[in-house]
PDBQT receptor file of N, H, CA, C and O in Angstrom, charges set to zero:
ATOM      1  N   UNK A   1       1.540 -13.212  -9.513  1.00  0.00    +0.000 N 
ATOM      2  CA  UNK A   1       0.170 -13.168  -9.066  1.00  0.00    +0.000 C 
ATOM      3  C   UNK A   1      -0.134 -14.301  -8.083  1.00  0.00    +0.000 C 
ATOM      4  O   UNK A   1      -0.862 -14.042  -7.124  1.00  0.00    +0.000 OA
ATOM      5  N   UNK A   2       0.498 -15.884  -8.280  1.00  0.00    +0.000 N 
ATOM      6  H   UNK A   2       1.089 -16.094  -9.058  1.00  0.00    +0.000 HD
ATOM      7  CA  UNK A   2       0.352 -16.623  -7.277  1.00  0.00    +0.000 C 
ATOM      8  C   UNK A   2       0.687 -15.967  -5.713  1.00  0.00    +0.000 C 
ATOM      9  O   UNK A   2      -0.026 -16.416  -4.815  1.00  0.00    +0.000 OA
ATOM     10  N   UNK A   3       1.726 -14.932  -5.323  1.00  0.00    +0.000 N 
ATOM     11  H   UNK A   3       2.305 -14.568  -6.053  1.00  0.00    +0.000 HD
ATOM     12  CA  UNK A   3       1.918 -14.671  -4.343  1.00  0.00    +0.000 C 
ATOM     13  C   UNK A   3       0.934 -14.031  -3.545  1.00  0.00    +0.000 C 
ATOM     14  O   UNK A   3       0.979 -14.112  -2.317  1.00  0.00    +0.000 OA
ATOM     15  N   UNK A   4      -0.139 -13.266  -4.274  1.00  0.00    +0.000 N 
ATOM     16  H   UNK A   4      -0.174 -13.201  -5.271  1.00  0.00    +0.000 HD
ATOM     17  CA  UNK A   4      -1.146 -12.790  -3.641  1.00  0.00    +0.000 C 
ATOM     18  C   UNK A   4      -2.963 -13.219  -3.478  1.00  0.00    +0.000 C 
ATOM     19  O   UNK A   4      -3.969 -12.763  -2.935  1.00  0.00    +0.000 OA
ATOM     20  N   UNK A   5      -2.506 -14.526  -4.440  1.00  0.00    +0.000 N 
ATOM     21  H   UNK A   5      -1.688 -14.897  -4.880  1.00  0.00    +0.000 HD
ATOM     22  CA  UNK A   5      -3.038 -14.855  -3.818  1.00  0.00    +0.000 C 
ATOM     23  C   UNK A   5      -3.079 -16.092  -2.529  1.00  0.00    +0.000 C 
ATOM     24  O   UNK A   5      -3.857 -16.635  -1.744  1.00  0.00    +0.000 OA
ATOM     25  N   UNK A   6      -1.563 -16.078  -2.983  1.00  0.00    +0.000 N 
ATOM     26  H   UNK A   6      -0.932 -15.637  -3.621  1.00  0.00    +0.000 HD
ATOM     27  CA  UNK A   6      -1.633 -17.272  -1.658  1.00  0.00    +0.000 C 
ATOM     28  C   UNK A   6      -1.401 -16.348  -0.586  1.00  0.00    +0.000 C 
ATOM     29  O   UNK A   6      -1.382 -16.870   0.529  1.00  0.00    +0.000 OA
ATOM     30  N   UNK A   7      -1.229 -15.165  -0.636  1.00  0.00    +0.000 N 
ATOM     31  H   UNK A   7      -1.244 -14.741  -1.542  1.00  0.00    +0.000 HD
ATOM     32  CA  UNK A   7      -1.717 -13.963   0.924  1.00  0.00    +0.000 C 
ATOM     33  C   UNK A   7      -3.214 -13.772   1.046  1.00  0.00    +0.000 C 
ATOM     34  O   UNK A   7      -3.806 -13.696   2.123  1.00  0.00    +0.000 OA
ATOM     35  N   UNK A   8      -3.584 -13.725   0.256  1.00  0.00    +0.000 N 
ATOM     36  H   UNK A   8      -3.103 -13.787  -0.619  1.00  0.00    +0.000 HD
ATOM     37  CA  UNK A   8      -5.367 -13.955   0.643  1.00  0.00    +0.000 C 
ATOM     38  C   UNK A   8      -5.927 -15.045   1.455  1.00  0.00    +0.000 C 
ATOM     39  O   UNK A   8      -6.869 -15.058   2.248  1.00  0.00    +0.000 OA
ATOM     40  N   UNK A   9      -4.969 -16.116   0.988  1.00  0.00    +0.000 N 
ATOM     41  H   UNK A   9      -4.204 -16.106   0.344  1.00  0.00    +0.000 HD
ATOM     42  CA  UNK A   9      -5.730 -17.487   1.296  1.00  0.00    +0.000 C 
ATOM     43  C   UNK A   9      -4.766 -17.838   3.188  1.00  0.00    +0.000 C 
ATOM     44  O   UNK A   9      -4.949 -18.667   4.079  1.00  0.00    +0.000 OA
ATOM     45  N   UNK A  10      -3.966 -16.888   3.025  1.00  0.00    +0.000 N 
ATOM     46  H   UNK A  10      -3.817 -16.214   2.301  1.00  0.00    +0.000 HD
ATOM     47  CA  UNK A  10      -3.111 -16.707   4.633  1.00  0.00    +0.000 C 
ATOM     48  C   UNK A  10      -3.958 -15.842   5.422  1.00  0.00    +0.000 C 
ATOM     49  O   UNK A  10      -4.329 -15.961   6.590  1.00  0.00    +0.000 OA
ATOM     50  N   UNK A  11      -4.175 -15.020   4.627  1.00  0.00    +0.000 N 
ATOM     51  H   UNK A  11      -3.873 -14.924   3.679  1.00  0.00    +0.000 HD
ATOM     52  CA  UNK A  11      -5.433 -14.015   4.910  1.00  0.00    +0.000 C 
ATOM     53  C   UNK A  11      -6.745 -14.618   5.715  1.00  0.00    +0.000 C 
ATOM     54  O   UNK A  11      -7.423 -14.115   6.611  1.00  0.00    +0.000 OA
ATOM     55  N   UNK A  12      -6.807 -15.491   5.254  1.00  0.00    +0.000 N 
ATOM     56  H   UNK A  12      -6.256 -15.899   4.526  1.00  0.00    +0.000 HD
ATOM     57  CA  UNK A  12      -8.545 -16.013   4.662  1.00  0.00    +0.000 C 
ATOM     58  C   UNK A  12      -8.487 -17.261   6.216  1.00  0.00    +0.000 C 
ATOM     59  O   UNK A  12      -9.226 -17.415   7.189  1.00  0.00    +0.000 OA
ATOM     60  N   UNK A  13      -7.476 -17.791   5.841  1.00  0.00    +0.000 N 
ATOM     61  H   UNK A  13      -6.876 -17.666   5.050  1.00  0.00    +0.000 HD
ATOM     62  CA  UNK A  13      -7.114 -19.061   7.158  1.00  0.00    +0.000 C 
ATOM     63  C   UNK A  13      -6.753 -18.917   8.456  1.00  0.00    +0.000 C 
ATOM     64  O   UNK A  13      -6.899 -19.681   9.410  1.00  0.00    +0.000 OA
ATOM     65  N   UNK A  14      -6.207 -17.715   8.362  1.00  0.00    +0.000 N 
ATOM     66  H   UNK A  14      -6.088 -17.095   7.587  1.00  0.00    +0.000 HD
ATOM     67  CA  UNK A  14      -5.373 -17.195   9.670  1.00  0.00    +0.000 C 
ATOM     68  C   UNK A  14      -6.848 -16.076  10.465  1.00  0.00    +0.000 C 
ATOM     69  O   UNK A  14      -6.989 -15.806  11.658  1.00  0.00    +0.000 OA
ATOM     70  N   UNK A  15      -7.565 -15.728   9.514  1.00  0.00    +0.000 N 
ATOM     71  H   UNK A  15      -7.450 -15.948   8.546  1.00  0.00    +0.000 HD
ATOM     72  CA  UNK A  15      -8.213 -14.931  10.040  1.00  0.00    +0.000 C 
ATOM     73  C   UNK A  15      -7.533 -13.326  10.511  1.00  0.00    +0.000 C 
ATOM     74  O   UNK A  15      -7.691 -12.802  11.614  1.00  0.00    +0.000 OA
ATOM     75  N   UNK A  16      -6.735 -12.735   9.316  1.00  0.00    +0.000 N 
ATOM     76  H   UNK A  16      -6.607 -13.161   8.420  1.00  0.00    +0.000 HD
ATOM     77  CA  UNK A  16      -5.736 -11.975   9.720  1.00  0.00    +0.000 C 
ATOM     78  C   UNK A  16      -6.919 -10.760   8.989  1.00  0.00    +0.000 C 
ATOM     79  O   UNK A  16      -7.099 -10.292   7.865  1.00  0.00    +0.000 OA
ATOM     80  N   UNK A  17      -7.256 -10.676   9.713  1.00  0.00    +0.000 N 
ATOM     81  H   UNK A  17      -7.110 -11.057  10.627  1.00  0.00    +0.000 HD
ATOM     82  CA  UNK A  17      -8.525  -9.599   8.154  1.00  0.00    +0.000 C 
ATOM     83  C   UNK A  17      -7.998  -8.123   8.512  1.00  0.00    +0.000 C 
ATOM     84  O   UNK A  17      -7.656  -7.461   7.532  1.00  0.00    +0.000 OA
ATOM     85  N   UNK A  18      -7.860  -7.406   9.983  1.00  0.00    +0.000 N 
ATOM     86  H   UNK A  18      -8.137  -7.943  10.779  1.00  0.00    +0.000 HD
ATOM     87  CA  UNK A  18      -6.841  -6.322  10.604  1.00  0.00    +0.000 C 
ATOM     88  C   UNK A  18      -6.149  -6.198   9.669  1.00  0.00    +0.000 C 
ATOM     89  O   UNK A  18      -6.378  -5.031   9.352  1.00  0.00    +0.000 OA
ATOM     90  N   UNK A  19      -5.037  -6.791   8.578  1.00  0.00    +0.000 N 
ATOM     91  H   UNK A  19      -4.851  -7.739   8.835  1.00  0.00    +0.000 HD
ATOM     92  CA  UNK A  19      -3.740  -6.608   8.004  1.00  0.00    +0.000 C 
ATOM     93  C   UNK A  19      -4.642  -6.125   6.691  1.00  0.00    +0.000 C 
ATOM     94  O   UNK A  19      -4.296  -4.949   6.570  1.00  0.00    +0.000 OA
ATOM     95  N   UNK A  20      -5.202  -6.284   6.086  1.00  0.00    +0.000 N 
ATOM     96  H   UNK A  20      -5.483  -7.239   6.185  1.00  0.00    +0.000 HD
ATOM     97  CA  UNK A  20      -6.136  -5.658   5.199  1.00  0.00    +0.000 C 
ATOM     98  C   UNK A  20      -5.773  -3.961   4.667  1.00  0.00    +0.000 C 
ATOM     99  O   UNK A  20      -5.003  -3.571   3.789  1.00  0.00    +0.000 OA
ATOM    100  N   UNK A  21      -6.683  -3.184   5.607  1.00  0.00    +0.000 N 
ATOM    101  H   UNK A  21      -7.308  -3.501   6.320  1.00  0.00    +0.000 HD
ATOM    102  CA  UNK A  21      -6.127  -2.107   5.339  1.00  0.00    +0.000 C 
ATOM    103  C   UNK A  21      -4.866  -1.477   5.815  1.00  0.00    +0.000 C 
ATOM    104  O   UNK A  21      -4.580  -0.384   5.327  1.00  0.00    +0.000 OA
ATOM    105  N   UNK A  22      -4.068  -2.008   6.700  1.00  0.00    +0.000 N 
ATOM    106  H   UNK A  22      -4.300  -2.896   7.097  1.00  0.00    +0.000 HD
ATOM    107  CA  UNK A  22      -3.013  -1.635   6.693  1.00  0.00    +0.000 C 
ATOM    108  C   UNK A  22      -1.863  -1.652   5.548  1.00  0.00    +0.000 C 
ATOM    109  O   UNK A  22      -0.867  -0.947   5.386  1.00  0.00    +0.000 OA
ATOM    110  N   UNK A  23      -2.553  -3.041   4.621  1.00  0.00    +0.000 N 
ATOM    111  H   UNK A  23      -3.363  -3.614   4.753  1.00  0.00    +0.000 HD
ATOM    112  CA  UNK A  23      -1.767  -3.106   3.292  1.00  0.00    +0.000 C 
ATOM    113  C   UNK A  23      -2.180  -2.306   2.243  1.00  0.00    +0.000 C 
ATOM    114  O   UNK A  23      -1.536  -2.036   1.229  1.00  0.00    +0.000 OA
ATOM    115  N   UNK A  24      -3.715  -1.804   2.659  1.00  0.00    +0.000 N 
ATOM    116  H   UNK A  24      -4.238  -2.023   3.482  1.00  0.00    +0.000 HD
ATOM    117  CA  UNK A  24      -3.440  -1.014   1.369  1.00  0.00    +0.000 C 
ATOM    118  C   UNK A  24      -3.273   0.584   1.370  1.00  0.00    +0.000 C 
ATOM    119  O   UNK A  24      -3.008   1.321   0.420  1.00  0.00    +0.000 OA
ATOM    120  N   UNK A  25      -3.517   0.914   2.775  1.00  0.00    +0.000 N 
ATOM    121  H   UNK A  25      -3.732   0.316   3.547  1.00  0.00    +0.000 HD
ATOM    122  CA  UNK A  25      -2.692   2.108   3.038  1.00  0.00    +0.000 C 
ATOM    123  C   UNK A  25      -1.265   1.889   2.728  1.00  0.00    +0.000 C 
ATOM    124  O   UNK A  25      -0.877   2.780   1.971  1.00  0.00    +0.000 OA
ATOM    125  N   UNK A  26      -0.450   1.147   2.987  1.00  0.00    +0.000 N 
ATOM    126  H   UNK A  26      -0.765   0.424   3.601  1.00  0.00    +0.000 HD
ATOM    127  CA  UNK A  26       0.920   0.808   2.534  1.00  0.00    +0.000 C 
ATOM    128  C   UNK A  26       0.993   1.657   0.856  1.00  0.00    +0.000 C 
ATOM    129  O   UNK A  26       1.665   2.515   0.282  1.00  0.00    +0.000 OA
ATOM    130  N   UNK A  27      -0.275   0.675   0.577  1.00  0.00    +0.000 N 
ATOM    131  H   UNK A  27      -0.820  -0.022   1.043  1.00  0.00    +0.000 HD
ATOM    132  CA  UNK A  27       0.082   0.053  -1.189  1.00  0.00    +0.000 C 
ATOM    133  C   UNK A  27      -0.695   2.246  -1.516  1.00  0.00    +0.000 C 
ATOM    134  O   UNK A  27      -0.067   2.725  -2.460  1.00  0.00    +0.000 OA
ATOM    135  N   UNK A  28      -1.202   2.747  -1.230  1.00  0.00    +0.000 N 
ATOM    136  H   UNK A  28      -1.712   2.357  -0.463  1.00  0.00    +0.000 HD
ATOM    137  CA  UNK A  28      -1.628   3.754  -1.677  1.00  0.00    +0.000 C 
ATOM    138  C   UNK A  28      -0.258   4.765  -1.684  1.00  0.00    +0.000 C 
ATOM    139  O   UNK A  28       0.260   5.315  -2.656  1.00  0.00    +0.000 OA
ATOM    140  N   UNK A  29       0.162   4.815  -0.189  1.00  0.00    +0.000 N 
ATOM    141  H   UNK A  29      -0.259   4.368   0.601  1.00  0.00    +0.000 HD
ATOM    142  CA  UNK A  29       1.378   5.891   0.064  1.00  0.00    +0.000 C 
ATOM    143  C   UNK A  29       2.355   5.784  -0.997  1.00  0.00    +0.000 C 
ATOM    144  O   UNK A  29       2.829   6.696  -1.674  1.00  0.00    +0.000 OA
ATOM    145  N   UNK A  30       2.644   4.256  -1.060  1.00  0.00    +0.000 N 
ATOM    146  H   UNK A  30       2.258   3.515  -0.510  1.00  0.00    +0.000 HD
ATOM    147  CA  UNK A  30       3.717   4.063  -2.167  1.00  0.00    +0.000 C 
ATOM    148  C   UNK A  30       3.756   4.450  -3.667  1.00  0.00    +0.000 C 
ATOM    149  O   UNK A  30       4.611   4.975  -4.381  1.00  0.00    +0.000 OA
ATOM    150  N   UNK A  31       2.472   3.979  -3.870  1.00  0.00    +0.000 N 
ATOM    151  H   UNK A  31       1.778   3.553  -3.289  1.00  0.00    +0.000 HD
ATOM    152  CA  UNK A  31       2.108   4.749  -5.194  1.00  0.00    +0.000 C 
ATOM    153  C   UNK A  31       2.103   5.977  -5.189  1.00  0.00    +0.000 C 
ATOM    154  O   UNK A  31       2.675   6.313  -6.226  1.00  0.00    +0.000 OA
ATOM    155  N   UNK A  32       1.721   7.065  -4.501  1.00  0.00    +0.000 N 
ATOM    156  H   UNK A  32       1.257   6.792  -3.658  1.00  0.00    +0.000 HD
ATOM    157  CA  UNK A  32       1.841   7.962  -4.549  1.00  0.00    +0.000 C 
ATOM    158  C   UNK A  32       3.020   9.083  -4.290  1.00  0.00    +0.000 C 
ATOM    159  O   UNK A  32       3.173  10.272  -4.571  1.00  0.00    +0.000 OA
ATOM    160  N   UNK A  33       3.915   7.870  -3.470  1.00  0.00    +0.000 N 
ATOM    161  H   UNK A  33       3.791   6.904  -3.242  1.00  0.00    +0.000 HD
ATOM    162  CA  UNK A  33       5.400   8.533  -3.478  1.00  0.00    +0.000 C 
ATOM    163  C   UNK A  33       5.774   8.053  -4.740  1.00  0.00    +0.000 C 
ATOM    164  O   UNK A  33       6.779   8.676  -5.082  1.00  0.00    +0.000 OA
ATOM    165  N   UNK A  34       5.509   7.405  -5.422  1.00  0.00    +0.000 N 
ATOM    166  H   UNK A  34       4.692   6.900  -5.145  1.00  0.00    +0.000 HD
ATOM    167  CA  UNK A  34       6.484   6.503  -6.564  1.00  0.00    +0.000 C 
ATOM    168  C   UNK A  34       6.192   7.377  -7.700  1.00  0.00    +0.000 C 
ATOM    169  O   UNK A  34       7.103   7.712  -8.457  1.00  0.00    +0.000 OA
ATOM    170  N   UNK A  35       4.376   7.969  -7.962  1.00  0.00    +0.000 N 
ATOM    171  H   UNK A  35       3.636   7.696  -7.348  1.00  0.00    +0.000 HD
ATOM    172  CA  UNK A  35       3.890   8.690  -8.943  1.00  0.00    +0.000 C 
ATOM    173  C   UNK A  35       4.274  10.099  -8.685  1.00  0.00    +0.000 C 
ATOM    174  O   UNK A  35       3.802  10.875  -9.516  1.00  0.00    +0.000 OA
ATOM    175  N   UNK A  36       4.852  10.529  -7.949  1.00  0.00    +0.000 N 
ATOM    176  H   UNK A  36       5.235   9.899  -7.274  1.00  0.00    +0.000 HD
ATOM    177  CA  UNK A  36       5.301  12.174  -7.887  1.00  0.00    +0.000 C 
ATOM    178  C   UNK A  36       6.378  12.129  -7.448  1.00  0.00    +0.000 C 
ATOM    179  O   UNK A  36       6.760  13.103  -6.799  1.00  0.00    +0.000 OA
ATOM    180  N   UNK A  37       7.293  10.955  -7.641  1.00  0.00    +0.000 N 
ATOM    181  H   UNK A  37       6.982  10.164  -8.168  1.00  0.00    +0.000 HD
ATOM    182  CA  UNK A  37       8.968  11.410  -7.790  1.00  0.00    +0.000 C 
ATOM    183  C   UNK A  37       9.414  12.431  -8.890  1.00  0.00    +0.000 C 
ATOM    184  O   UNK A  37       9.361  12.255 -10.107  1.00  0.00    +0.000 OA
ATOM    185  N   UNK A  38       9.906  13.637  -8.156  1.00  0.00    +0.000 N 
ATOM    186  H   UNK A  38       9.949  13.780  -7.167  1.00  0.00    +0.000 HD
ATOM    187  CA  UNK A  38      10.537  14.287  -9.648  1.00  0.00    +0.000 C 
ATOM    188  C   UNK A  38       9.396  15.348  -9.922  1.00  0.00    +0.000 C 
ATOM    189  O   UNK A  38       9.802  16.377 -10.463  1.00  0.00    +0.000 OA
ATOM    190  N   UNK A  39       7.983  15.284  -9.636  1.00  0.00    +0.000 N 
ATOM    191  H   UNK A  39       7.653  14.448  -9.197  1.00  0.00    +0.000 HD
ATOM    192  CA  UNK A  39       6.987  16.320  -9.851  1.00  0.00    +0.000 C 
ATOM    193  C   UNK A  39       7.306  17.556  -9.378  1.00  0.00    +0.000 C 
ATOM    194  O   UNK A  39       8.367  17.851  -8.829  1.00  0.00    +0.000 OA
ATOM    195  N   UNK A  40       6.324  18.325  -9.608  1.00  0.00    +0.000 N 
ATOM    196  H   UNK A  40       5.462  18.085 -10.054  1.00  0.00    +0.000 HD
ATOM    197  CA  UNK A  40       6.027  19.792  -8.863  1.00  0.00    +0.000 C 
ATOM    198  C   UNK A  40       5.333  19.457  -7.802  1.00  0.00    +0.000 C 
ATOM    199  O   UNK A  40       5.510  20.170  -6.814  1.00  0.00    +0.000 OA
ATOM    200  N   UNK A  41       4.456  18.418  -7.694  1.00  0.00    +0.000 N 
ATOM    201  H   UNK A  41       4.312  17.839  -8.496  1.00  0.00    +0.000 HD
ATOM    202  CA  UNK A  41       3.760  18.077  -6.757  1.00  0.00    +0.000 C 
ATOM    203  C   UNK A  41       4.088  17.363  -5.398  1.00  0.00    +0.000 C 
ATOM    204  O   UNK A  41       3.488  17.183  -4.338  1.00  0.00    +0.000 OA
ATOM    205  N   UNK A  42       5.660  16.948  -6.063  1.00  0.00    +0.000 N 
ATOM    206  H   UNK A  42       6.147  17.095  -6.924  1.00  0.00    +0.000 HD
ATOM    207  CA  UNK A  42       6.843  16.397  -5.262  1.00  0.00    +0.000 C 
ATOM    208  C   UNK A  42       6.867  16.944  -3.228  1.00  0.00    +0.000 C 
ATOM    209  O   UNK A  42       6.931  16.267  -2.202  1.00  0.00    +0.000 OA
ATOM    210  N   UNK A  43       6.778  18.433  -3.478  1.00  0.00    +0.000 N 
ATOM    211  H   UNK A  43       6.726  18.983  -4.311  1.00  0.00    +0.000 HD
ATOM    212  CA  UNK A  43       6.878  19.555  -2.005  1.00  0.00    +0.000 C 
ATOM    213  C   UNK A  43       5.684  18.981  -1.423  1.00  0.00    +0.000 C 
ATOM    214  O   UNK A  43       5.706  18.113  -0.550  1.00  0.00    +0.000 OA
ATOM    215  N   UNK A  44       4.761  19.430  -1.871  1.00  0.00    +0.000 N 
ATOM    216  H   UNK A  44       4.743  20.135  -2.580  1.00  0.00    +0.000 HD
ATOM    217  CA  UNK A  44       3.701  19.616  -1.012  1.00  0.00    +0.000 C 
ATOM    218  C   UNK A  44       2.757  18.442  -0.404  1.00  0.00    +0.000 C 
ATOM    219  O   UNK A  44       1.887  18.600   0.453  1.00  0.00    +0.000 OA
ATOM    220  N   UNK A  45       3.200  16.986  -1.169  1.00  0.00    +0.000 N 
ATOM    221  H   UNK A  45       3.906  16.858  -1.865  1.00  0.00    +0.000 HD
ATOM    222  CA  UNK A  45       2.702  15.784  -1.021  1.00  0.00    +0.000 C 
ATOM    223  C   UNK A  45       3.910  15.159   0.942  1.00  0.00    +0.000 C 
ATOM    224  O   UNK A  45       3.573  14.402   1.852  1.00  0.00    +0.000 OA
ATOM    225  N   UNK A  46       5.430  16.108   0.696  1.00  0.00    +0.000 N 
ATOM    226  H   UNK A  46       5.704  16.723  -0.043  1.00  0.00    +0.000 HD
ATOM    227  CA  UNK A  46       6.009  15.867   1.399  1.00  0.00    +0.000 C 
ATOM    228  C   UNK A  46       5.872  16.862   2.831  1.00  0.00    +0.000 C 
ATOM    229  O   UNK A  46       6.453  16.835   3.916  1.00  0.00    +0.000 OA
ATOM    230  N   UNK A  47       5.321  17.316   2.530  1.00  0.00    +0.000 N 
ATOM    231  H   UNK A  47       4.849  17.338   1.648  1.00  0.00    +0.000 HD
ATOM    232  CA  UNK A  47       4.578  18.327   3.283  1.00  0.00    +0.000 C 
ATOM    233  C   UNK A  47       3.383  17.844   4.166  1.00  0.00    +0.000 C 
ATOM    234  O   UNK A  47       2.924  18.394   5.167  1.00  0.00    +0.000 OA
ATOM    235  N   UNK A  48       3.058  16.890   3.666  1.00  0.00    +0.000 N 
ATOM    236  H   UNK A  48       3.431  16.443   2.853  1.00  0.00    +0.000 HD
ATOM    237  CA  UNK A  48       1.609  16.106   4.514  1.00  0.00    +0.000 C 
ATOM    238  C   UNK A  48       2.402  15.592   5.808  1.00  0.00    +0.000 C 
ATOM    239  O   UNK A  48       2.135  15.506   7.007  1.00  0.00    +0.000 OA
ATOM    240  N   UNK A  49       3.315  15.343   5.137  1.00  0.00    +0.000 N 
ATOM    241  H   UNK A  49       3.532  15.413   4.163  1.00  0.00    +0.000 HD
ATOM    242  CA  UNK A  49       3.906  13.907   6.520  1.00  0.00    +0.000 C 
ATOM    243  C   UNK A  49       5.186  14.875   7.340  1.00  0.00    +0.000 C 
ATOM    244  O   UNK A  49       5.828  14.387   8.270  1.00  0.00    +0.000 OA
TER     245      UNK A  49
């Protein structure tokens, strides 16, 4: 947990605020490839992209 928040505070100093949602679009896709490995839902999620 220290690691994020010492990215906030890189965040916060740098004035990097742009990288924001790019991380959590990251952090969503992943979860959602990670939560339908192996599903039925597996096709059609691969199907978006």
């Amino acid at each position: 947990m220290e690691f994020i928040s010492e990215f906030f505070l890189f965040l916060k100093e740098r004035k990097k605020w742009w990288l924001i949602p790019l991380i959590v679009i990251f952090v969503i896709l992943g979860s959602l490839i990670f939560l339908t490995n192996g599903s039925a839902l597996a096709p059609f999620i691969y199907s978006l992209f």
